[in-house]
C-alpha positions in Angstrom: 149.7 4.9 7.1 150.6 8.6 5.7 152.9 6.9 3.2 150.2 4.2 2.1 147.4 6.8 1.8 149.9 9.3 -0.2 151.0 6.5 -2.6 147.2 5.5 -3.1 146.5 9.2 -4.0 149.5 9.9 -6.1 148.7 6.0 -8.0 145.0 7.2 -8.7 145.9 10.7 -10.2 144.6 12.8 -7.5 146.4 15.2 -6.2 147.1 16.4 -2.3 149.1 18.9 -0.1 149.8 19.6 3.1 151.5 15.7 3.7 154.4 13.7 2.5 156.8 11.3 2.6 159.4 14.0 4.0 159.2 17.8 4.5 160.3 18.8 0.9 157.2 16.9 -0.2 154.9 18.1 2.5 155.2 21.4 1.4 155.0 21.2 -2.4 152.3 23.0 -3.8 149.9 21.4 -6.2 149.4 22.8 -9.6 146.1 22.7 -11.5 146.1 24.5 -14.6 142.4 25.5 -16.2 141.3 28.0 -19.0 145.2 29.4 -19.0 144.9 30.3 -15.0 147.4 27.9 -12.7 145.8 27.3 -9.4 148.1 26.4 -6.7 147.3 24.4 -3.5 148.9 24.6 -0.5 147.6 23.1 3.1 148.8 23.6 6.8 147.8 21.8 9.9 147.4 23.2 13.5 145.2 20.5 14.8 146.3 17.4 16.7 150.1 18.2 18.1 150.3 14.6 18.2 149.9 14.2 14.3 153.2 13.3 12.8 155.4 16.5 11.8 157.0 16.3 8.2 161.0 16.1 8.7 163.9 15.7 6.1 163.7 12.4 6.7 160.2 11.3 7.9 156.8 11.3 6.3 154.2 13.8 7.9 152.4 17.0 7.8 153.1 20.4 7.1 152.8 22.5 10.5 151.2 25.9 10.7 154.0 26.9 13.0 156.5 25.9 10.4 159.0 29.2 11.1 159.3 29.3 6.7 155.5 29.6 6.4 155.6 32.8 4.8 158.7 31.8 2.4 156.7 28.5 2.0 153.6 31.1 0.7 155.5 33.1 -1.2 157.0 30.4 -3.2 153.8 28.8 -4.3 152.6 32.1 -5.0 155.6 32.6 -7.4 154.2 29.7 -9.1 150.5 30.0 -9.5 148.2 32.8 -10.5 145.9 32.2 -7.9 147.3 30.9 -4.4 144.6 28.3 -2.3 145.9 28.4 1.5 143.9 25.4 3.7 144.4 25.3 7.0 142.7 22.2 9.2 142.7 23.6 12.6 139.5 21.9 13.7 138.8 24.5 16.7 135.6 24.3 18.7 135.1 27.5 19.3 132.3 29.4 18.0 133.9 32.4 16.3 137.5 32.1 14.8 140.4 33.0 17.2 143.2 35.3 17.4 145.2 32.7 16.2 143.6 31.9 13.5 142.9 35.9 11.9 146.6 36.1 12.7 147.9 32.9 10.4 145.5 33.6 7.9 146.4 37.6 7.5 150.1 36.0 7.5 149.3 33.5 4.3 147.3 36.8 2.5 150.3 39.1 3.2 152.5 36.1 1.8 150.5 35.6 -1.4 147.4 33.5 -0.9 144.3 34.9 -2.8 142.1 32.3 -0.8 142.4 31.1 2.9 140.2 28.2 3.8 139.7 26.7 7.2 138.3 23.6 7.9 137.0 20.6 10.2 135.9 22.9 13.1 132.2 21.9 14.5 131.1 25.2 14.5 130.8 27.1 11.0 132.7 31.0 11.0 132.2 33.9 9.2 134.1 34.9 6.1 136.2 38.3 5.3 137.9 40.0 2.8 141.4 41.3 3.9 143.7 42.9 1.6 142.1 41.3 -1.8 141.8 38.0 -0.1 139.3 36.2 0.8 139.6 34.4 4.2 136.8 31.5 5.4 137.7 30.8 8.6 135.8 27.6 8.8 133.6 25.9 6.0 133.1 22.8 8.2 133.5 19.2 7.3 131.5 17.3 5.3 132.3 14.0 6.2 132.7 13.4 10.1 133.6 10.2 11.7 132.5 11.4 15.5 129.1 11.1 14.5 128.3 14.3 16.9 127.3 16.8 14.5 123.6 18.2 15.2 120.8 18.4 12.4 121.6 21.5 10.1 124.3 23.3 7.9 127.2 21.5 8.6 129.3 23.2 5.4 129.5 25.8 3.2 131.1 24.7 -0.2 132.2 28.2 -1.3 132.3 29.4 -5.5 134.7 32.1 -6.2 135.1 33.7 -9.5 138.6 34.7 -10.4 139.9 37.3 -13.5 143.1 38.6 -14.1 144.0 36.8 -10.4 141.9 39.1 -8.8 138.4 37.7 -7.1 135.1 39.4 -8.7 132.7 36.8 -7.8 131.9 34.3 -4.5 128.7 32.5 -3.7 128.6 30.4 -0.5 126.3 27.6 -0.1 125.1 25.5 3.1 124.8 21.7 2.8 122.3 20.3 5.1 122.4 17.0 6.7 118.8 16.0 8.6 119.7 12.8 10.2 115.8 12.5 11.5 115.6 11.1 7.8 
């Protein structure tokens, strides 16, 4: 199925990290170049330990535990201006955890000008660490366990970037009332 869904991504022009047919493409990072500035895209997964892990030879996901996470980082730094870190960790809890605040410090000090978090229930708060910006969770906008309560259930964020350095972010809450 990871194969199938990549190759429908790739054959529609879209682009995607984080999975692949094999662990060199897994950890690829996508390039998006706009007004002269090259965005890269890089994605990590410590969710479901039962989720396929990208190997030379099979198709998966890239693994927050990876032990080259930081040289993985670095490199897509080396490519991009400004360095997009995701990680889907889709934690329950209602604050972010050590773990967490420790992997995302780790993909700042490596070269990430934004970490995002995602797919947690519970929304978290956002910092600022060494130039970065870190969002521990944003949420997830679409949900297939149909147990999200009436509310926020994600914050979309809008950074502003010059000279690779962030000057601007606005967060905004979408709000799903399911009594409509």
């Amino acid at each position: 199925n990871l194969i199938e869904t990549t190759l429908t991504i790739d054959g529609n022009g879209l682009n995607h990290s984080g999975a692949g047919r094999d662990y060199k493409s897994a950890r690829e990072t996508q390039l998006i170049e706009k007004n002269g500035v090259t965005v890269g895209y890089l994605t990590f997964t410590d969710n479901k330990k039962d989720w396929p892990l990208a190997t030379e030879a099979d198709a998966g996901l890239l693994w927050a535990n990876d032990p080259q996470i930081e040289e993985i980082i670095a490199s897509a730094k080396a490519k991009s201006d400004v360095l997009v870190v995701s990680f889907n960790w889709a934690d329950k809890a209602t604050t972010h955890t050590l773990r967490q605040e420790l992997l995302a410090h780790t993909a700042i000090d490596s070269g990430a000008t934004i970490v995002v978090g995602h797919l947690g229930n519970n929304l978290h708060d956002i910092e600022y660490y060494q130039g970065g910006l870190i969002a521990y969770n944003i949420g997830s906008l679409v949900s297939d366990t149909g147990s999200k309560p009436n509310g926020i259930q994600v914050i979309i964020l809008e950074t502003g970037i010059r000279g690779g350095v962030i000057n601007t972010v606005a967060a905004y809450g979408v709000i799903e009332n399911k009594s409509n």
